[in-house]
C-alpha positions as CSV (number, residue, x, y, z in Angstrom):
1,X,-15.8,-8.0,-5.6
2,X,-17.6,-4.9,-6.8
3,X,-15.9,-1.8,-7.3
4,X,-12.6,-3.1,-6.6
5,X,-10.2,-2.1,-9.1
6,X,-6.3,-2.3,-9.0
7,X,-4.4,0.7,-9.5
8,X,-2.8,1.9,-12.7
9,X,0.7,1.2,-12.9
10,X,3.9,-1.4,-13.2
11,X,3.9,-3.7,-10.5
12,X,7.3,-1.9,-9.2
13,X,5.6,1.5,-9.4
14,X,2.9,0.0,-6.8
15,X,5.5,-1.3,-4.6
16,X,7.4,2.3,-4.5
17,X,3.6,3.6,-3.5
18,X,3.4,0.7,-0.5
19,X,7.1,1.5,0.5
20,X,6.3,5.2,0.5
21,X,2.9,4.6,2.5
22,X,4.9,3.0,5.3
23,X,7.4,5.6,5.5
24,X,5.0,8.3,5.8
25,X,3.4,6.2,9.3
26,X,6.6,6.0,10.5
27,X,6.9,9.8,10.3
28,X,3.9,9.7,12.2
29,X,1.0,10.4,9.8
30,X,-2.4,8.9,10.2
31,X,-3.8,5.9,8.1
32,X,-6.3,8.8,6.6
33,X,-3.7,11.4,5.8
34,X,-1.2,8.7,4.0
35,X,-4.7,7.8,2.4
36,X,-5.3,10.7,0.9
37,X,-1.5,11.4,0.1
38,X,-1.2,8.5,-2.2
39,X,-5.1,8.2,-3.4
40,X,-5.3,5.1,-1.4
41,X,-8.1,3.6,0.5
42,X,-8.1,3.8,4.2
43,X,-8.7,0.1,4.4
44,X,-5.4,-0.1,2.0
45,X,-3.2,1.4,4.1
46,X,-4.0,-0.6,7.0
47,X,-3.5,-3.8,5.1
48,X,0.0,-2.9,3.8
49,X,1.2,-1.4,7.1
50,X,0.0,-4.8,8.9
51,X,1.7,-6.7,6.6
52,X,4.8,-4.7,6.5
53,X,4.9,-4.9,10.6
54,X,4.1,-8.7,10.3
55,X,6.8,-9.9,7.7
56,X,9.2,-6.5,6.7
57,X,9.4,-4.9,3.3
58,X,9.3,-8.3,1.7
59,X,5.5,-8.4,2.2
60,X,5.1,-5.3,0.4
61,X,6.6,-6.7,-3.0
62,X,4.2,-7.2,-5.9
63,X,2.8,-10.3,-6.7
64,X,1.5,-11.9,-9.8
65,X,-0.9,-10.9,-11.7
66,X,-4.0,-13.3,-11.8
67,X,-4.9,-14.2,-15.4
């Protein structure tokens, strides 16, 4: 996939920025302002906040790295 690059940091440092992403929805804030909060893609936010609503904070743990 071009472009796509994963973000810098330990895998439990991206899990704190997923856990905080759903938080601030819950508060109310739009996909595009928790976006740009966290320097996240749009498209990001909506992935981890339908996977969060489909299977809880569990689906918001980091996985493996490939390779």
């Amino acid at each position: 996939m071009l472009g796509a690059m994963r973000p810098h940091g330990t895998p439990a440092q991206l899990e704190k920025r997923r856990r905080h992403a759903i938080q601030l929805l819950q508060a109310g804030k739009t996909l595009s302002a928790v976006a740009r909060a966290l320097s996240a893609s749009v498209s990001s936010v909506f992935r981890w906040w339908q996977a969060y609503r489909q299977n809880g904070l569990r689906a918001l743990r980091a996985k493996p790295t490939p390779g």
